[in-house]
C-alpha positions, -999 to +999 in steps of 0.1 A: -252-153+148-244-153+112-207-153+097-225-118+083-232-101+115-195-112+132-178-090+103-208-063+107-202-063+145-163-064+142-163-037+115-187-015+141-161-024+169-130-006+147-147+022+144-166+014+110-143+006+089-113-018+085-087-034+060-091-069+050-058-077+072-073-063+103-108-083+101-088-114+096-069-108+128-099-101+147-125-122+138-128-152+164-133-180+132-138-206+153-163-216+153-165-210+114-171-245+097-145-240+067-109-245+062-110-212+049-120-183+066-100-157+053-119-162+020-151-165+035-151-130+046-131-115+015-168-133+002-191-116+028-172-077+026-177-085-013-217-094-019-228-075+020-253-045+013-239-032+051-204-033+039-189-008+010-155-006-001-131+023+004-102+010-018-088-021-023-086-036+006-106-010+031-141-019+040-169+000+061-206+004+071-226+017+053-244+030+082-206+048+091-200+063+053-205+096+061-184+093+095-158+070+076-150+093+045-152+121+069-122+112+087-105+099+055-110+136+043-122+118+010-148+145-002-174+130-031-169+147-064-131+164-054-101+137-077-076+158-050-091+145-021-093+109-031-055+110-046-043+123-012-062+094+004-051+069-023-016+081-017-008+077+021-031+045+020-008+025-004+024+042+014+008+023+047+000-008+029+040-011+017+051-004+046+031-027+067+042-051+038+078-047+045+082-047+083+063-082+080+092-095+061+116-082+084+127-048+063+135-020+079+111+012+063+113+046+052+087+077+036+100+106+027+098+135+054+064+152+037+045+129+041+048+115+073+025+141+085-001+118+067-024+092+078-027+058+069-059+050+079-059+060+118-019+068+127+006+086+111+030+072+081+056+086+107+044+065+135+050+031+118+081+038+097+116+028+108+133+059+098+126+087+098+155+102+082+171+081+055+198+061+063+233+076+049+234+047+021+258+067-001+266+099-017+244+130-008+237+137-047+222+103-049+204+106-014+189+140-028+169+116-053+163+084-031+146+108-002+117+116-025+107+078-032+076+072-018+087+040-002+120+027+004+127-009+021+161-013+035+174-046+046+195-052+079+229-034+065+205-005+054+210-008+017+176-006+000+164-031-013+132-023-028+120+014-044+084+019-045+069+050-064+026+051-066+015+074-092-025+083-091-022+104-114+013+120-118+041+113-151+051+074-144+084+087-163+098+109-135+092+082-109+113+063-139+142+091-140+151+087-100+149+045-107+175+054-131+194+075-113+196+046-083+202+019-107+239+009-089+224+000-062+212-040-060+178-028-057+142-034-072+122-006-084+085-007-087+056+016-102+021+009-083-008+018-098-042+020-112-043-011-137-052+012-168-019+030-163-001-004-171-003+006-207+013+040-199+041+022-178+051-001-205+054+031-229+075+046-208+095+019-196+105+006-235+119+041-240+157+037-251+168+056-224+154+038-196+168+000-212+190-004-189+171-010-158+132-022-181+144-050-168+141-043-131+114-023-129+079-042-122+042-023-124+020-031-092-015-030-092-031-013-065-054-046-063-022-069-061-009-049-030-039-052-014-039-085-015-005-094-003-015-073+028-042-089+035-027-124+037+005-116+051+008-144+071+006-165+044+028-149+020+057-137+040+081-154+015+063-137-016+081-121-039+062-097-064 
């Protein structure tokens, strides 16, 4: 059987589709003659006329793309449908992200209704109220970050916003707003909107945290998740 067909058959096995991360996990590589692997099928997923890609990341059958963007609810032609998918997808990446490094994980209350991939954001966060990290006038701002990771004294650490298509400068207000707390913020997105981000950021009211405040490619969180286990020390 060819390297190929094991990430055709695995893919089939999940149910036609599956993130990078996941076929790594499954895949039996062993009898794969490379020191490798985890590029080798990053390479296969890539250049495969069976495989298609979702979003960074996600892969399926072609043979499953109507049952696959089906369940996604991701409807060809509708922005809306593909922004909701795009939205809970990177939530569950971050998330995912953070409990591998030993953070403890929050999504606001909204959207944990919402599926990443096959289970609800609900289902794989730590809390799902946020932890009572300091006054309510601040909390009212922190509980509508998209991501929050908290570390074992739950204080956040990191602030994660992901803006499809939304103003990058109110994600920028609540940053400013937390900015007492030993925190860092980030923006992921689209790379075209890096432009827009560093716009925004260089406003003069938003100097005093440009400095903390990184832009994330959708691609780059991707492929942190996907090689978790060899960048559990990774900072971004």
């Amino acid at each position: 059987m060819t390297q190929e067909q094991q990430v055709i058959d695995v893919l089939r096995a999940q149910g036609g589709f599956a993130t990078l991360r996941r076929l790594n996990e499954v895949i039996d590589f062993s009898t794969w003659k490379t020191k490798t692997p985890e590029a080798s099928v990053r390479r296969i997923v890539q250049n495969s006329d069976a495989i298609f890609r979702i979003q960074p990341g996600l892969w399926a059958l072609e043979e499953s793309r109507e049952e696959v963007l089906g369940k996604f609810k991701i409807k060809n032609g509708s922005p809306k449908s593909v922004e909701m998918f795009n939205h809970a997808y990177y939530q569950g990446l971050l998330v995912e992200i953070g409990r591998c490094r030993n953070s403890s994980t929050y999504v606001p209350p909204q959207d944990q209704h919402r599926l990443f991939l096959d289970k609800k954001l609900g289902d794989l966060i730590d809390y799902k109220t946020i932890p009572q990290f300091t006054f309510e006038t601040l909390l009212r701002k922190a509980r509508t970050v998209d991501v929050i990771w908290f570390n074992e004294r739950n204080m956040p650490t990191h602030f994660y916003e992901i803006e499809h298509t939304t103003d990058i400068k109110n994600s920028l207000s609540k940053f400013y707003e937390l900015q007492d707390f030993f925190s860092s913020f980030h923006i992921v997105a689209n790379s075209y909107r890096e432009n827009e981000f560093n716009d925004k950021i260089n406003a003069s009211i938003f100097s005093p945290i440009k400095s903390r405040v990184v832009f994330i490619t959708y691609d780059k969180v991707a492929s942190l998740h996907s090689n978790l286990s060899q960048q559990k020390l990774l900072i971004w």
